[in-house]
PyMOL CGO cylinders between C-alpha atoms (Angstrom):
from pymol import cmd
from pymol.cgo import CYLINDER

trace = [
    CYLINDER, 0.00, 0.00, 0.00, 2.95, 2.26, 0.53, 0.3, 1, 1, 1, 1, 1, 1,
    CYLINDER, 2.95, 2.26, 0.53, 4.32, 1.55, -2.26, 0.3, 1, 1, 1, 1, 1, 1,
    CYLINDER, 4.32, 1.55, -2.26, 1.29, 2.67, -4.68, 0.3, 1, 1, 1, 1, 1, 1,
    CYLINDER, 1.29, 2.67, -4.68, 0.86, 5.89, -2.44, 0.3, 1, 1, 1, 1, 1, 1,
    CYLINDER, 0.86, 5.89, -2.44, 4.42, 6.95, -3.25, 0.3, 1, 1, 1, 1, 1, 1,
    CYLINDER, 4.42, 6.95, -3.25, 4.16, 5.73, -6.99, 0.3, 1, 1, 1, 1, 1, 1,
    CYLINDER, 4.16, 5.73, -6.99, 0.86, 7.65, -7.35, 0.3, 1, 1, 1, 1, 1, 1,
    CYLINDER, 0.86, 7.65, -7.35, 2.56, 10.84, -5.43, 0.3, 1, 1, 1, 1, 1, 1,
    CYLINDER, 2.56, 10.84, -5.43, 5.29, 10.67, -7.76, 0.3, 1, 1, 1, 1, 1, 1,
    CYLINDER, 5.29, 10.67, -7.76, 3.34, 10.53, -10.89, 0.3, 1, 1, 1, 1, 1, 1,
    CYLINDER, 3.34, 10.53, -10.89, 1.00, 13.43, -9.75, 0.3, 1, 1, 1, 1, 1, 1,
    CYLINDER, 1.00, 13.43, -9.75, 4.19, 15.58, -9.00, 0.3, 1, 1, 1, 1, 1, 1,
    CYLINDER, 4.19, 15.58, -9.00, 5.57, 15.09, -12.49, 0.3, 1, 1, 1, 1, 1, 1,
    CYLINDER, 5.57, 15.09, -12.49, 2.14, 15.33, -14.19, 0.3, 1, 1, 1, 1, 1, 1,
    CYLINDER, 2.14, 15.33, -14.19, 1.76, 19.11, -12.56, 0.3, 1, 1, 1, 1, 1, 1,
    CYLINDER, 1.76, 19.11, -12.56, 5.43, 20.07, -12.79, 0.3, 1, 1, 1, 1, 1, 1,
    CYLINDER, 5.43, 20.07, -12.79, 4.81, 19.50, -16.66, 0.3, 1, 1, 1, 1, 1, 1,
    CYLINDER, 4.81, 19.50, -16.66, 1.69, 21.36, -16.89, 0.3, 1, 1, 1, 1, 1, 1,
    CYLINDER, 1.69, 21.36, -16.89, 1.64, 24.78, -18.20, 0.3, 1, 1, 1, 1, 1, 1,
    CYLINDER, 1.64, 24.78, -18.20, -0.50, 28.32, -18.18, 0.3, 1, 1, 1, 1, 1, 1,
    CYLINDER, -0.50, 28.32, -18.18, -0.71, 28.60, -21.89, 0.3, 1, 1, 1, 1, 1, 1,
    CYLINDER, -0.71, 28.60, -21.89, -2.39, 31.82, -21.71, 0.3, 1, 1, 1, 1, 1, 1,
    CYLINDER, -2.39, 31.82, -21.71, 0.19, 33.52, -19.74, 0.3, 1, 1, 1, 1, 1, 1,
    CYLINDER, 0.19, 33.52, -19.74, 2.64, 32.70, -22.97, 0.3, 1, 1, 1, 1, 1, 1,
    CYLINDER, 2.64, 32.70, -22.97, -0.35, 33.62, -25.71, 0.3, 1, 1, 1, 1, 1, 1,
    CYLINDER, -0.35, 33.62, -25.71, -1.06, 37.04, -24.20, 0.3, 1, 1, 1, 1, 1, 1,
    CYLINDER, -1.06, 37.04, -24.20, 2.85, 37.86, -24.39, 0.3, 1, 1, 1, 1, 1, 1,
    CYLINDER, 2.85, 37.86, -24.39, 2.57, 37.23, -28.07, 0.3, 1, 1, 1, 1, 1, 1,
    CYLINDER, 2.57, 37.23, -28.07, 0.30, 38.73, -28.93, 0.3, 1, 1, 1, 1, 1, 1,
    CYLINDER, 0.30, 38.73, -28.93, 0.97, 42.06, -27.50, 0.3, 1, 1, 1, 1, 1, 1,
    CYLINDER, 0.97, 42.06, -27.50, -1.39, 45.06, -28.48, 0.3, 1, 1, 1, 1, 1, 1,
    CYLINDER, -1.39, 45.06, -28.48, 0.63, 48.00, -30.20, 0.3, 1, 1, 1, 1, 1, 1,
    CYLINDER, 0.63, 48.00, -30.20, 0.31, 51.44, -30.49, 0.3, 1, 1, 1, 1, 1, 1,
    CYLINDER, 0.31, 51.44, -30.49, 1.14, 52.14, -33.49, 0.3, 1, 1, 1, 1, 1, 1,
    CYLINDER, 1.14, 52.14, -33.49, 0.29, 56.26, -33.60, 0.3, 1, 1, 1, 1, 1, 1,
    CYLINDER, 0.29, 56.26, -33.60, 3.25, 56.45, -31.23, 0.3, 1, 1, 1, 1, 1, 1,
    CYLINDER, 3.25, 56.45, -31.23, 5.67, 54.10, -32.64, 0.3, 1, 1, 1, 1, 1, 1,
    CYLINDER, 5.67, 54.10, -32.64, 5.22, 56.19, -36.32, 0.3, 1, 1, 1, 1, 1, 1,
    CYLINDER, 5.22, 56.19, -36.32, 5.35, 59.63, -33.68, 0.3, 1, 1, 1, 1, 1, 1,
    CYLINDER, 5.35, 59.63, -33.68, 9.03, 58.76, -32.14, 0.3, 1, 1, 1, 1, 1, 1,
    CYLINDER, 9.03, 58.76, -32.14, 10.29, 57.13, -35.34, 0.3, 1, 1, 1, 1, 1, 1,
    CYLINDER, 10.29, 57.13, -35.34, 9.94, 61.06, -37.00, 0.3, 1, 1, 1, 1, 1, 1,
    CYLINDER, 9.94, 61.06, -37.00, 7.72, 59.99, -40.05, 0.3, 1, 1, 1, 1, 1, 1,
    CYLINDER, 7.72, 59.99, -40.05, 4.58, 62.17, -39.10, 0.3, 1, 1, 1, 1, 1, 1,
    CYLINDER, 4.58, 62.17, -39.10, 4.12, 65.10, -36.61, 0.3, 1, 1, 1, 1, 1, 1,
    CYLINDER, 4.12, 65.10, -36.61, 0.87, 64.62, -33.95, 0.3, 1, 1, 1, 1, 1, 1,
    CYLINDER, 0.87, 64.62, -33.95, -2.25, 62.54, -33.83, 0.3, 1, 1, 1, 1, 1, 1,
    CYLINDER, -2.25, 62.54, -33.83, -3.63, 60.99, -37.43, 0.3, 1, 1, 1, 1, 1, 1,
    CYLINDER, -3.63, 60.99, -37.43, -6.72, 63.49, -38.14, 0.3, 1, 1, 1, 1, 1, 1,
    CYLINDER, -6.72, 63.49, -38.14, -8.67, 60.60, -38.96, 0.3, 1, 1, 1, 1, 1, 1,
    CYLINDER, -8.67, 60.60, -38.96, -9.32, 56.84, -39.79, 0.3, 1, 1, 1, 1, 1, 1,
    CYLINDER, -9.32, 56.84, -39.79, -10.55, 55.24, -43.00, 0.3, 1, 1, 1, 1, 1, 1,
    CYLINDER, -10.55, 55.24, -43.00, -12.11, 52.12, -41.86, 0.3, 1, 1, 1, 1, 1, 1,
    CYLINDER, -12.11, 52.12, -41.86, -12.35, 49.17, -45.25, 0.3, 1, 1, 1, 1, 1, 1,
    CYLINDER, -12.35, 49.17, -45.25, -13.47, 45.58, -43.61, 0.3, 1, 1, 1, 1, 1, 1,
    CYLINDER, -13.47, 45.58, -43.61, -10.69, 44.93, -40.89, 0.3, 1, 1, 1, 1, 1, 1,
    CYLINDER, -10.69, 44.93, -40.89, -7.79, 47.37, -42.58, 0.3, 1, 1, 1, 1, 1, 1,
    CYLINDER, -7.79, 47.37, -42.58, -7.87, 50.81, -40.30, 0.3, 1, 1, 1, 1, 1, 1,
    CYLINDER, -7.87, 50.81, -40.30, -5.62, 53.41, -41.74, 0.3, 1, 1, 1, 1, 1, 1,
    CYLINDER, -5.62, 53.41, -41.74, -4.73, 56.80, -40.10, 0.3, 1, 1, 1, 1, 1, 1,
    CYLINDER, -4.73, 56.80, -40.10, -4.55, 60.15, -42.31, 0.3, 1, 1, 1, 1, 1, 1,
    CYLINDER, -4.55, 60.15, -42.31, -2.33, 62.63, -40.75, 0.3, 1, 1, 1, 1, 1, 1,
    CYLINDER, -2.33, 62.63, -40.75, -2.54, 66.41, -41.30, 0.3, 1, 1, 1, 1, 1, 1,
    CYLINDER, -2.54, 66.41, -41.30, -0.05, 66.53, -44.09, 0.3, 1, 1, 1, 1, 1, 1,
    CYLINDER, -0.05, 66.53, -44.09, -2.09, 63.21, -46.49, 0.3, 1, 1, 1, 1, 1, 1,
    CYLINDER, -2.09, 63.21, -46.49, 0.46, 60.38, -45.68, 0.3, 1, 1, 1, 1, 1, 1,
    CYLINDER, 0.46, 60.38, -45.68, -1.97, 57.17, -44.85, 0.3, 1, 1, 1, 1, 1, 1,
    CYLINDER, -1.97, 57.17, -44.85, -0.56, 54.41, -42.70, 0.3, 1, 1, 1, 1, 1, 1,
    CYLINDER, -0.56, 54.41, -42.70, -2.01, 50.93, -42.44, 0.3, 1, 1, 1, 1, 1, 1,
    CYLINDER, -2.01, 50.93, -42.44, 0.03, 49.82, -39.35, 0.3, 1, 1, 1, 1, 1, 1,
    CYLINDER, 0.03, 49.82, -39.35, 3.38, 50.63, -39.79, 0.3, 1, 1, 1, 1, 1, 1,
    CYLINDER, 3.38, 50.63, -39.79, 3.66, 50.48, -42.91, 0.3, 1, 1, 1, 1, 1, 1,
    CYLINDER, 3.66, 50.48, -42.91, 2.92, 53.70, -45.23, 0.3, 1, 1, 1, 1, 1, 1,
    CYLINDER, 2.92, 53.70, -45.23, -0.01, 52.96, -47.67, 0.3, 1, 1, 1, 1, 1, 1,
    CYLINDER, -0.01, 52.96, -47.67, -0.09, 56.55, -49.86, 0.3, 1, 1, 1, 1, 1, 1,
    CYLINDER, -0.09, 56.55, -49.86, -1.00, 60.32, -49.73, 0.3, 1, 1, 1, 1, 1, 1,
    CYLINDER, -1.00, 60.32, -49.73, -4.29, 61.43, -49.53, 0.3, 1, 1, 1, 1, 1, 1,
    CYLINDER, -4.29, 61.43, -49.53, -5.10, 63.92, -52.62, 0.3, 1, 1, 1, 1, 1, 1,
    CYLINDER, -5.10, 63.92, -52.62, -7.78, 66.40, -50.15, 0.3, 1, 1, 1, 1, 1, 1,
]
cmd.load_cgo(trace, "trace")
């Protein structure tokens, strides 16, 4: 009887050491960013985007002087 306590406490130790909070790892990946302030202190635009164009799930910000950005990544001038 002794014997199958200590095998069953062993196997429920390395059961739990193994186990793992997966959502501790998914919420590190993925990571929300703000990507009005990494354009801001990168130098490409000057202040807040004046507005969004919203197309399905694409948002892109129009800044003051007509350069859109989808992201980070620089999509065209607006011709207003």
């Amino acid at each position: 009887m002794k014997l199958l306590t200590t095998a069953l406490l062993i196997i429920a130790t390395l059961a739990t050491a193994h186990a793992d909070d997966r959502k501790r790892h998914e919420s590190k990946r993925h990571e929300s960013h703000n990507y009005i302030i990494e354009r801001q202190q990168a130098g490409l635009v000057q202040g807040p985007p004046t507005s969004r164009l919203i197309i399905g799930k694409r948002e892109i910000d129009i800044y003051p002087d007509g350069s859109m950005y989808e992201k980070n990544n620089f999509v065209g001038f607006n011709k207003r």
